[in-house]
Backbone as JSON, one array per atom type, in Angstrom:
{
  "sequence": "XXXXXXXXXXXXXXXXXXXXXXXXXXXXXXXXXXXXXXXXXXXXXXXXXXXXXXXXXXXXXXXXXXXXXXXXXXXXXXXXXXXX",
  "N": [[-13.2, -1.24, -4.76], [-11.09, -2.52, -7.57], [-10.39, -5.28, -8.86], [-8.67, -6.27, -10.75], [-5.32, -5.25, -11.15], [-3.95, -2.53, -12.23], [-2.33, -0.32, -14.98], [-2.24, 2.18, -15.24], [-0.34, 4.02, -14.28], [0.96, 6.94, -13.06], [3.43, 7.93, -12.47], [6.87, 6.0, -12.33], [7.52, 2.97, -10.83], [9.89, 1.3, -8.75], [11.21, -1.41, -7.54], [11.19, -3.03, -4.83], [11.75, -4.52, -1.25], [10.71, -4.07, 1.6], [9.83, -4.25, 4.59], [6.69, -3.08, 6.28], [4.04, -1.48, 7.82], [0.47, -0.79, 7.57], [-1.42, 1.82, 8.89], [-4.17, 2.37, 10.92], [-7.12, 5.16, 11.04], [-8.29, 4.52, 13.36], [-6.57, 3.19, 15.1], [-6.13, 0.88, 14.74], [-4.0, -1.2, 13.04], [-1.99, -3.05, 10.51], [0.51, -5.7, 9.55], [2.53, -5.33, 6.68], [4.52, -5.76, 3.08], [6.52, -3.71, 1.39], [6.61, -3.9, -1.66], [6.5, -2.49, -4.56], [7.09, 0.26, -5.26], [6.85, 4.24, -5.53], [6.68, 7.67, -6.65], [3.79, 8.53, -6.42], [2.62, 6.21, -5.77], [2.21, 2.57, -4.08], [2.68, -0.87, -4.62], [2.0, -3.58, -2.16], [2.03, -6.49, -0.13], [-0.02, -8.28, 1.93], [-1.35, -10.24, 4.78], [-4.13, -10.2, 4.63], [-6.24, -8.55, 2.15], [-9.18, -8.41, 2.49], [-11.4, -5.96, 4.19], [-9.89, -3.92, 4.7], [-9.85, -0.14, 5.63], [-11.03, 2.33, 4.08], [-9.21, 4.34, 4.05], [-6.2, 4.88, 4.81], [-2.7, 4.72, 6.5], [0.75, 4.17, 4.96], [3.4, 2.85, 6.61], [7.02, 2.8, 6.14], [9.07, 2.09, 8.69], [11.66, 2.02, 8.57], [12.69, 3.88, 6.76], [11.57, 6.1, 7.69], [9.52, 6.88, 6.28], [6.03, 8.0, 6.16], [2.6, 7.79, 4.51], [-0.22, 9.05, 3.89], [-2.54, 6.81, 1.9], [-5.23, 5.11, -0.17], [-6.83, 1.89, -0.61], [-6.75, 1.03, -4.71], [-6.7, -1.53, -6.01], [-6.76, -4.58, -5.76], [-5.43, -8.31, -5.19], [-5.29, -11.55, -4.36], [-3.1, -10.73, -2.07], [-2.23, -8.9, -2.62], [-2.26, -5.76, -2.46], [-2.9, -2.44, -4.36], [-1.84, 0.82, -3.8], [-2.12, 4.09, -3.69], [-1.06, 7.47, -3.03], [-2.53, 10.28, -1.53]],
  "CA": [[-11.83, -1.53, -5.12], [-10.84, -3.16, -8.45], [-9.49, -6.9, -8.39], [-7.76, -6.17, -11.13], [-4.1, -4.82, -11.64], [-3.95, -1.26, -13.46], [-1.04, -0.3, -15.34], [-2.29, 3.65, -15.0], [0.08, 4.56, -13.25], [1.67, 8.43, -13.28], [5.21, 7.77, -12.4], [7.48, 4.69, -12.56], [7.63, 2.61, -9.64], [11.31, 1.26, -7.96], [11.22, -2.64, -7.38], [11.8, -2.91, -3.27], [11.86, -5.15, -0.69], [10.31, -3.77, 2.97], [8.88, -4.16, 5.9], [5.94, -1.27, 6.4], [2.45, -1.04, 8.31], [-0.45, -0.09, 7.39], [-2.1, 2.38, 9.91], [-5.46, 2.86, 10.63], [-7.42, 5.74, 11.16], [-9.14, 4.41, 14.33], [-5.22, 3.23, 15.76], [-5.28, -0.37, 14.23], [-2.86, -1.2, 12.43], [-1.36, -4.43, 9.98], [2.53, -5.25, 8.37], [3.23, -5.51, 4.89], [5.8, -5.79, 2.45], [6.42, -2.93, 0.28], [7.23, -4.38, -3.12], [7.32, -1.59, -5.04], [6.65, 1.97, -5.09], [7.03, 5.39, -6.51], [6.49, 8.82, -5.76], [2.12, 8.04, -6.49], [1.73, 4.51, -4.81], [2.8, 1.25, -3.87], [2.29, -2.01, -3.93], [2.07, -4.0, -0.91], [1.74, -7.89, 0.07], [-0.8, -8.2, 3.18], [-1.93, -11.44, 4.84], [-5.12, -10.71, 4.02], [-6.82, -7.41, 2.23], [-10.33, -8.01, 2.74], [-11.66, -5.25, 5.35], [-9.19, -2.64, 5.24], [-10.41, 0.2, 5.49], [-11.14, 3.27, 2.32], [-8.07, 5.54, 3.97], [-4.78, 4.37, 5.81], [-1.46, 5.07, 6.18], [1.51, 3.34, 4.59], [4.11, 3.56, 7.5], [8.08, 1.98, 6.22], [9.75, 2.92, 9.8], [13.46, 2.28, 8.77], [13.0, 5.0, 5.92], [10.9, 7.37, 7.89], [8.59, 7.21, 5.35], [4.8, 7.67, 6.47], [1.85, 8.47, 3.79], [-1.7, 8.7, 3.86], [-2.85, 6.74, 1.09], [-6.02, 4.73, -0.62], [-6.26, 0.96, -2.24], [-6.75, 1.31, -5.86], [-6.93, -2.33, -6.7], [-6.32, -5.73, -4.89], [-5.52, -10.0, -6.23], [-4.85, -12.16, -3.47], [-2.65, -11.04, -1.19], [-1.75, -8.05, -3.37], [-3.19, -4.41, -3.22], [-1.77, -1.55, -5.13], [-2.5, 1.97, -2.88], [-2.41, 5.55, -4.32], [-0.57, 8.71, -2.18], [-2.98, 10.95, -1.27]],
  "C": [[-11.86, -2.6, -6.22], [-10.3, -4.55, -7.8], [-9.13, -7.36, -9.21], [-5.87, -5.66, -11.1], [-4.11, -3.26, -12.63], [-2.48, -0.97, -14.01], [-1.45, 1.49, -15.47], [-1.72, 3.76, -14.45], [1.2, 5.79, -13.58], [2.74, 8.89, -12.61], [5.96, 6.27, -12.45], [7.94, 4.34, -11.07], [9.17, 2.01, -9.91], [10.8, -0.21, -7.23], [11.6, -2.69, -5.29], [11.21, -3.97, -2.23], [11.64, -5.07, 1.0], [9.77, -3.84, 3.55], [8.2, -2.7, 5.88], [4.93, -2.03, 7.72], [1.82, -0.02, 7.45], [-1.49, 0.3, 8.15], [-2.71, 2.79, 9.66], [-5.93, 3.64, 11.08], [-8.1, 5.57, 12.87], [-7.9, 3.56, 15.4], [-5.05, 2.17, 15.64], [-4.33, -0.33, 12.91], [-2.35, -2.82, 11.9], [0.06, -4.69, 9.39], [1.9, -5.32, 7.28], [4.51, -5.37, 4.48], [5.42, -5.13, 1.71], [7.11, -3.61, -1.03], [7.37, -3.75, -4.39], [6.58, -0.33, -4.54], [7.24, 3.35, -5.58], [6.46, 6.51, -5.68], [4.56, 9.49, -5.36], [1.72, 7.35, -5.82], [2.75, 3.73, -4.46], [2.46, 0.02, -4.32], [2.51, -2.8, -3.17], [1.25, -5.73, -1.23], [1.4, -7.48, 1.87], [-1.44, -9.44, 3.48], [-3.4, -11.68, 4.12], [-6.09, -9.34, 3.51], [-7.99, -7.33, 2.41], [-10.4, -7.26, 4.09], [-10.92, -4.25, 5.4], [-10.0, -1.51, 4.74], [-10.0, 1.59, 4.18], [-9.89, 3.84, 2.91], [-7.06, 4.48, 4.87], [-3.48, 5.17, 5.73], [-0.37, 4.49, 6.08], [2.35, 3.76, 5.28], [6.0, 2.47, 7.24], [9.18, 3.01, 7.25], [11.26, 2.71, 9.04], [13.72, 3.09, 7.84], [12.55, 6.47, 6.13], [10.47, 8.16, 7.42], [7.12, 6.88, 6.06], [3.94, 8.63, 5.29], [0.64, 7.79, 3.56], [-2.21, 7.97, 2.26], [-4.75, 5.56, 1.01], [-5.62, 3.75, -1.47], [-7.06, 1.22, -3.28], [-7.74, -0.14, -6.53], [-6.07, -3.48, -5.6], [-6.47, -7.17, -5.8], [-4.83, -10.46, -5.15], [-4.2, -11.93, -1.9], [-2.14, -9.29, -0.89], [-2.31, -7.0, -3.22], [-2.09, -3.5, -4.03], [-2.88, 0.05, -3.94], [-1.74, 3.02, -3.92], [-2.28, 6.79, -3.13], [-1.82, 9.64, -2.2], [-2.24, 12.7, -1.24]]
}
């Protein structure tokens, strides 16, 4: 995973403000804040991204939005994930 920032990105993300999880393949699970996102990725604020693992799933319950995705790129606190 980068620990940069990419600006590749193949749609235009939507500025936002949500509570999610990010669920794990093996039934753990962490919050986040979705901060933005698009119909490709997200980005997400997480206490702490070291350790997560290569697949997850980005879960924002009050939109009954769930999607398998992959991080891309992480800075602090910050990853950016990629829809699968």
């Amino acid at each position: 995973m980068s620990e940069t920032n990419s600006e590749h990105r193949t749609s235009p993300r939507h500025r936002v403000f949500k509570g999610g999880r990010l669920a794990f393949p093996d039934g753990g699970a962490v919050d986040c804040v979705v901060r933005n996102i698009s119909s490709s990725g997200a980005r997400v604020d997480v206490v702490d991204p070291r350790g997560l693992p290569e697949v997850f799933t980005l879960v924002i319950a009050a939109d009954h939005f769930k999607r398998r995705c992959h991080p891309v790129w992480s800075h602090d606190k910050q990853i950016g994930v990629v829809f699968e």
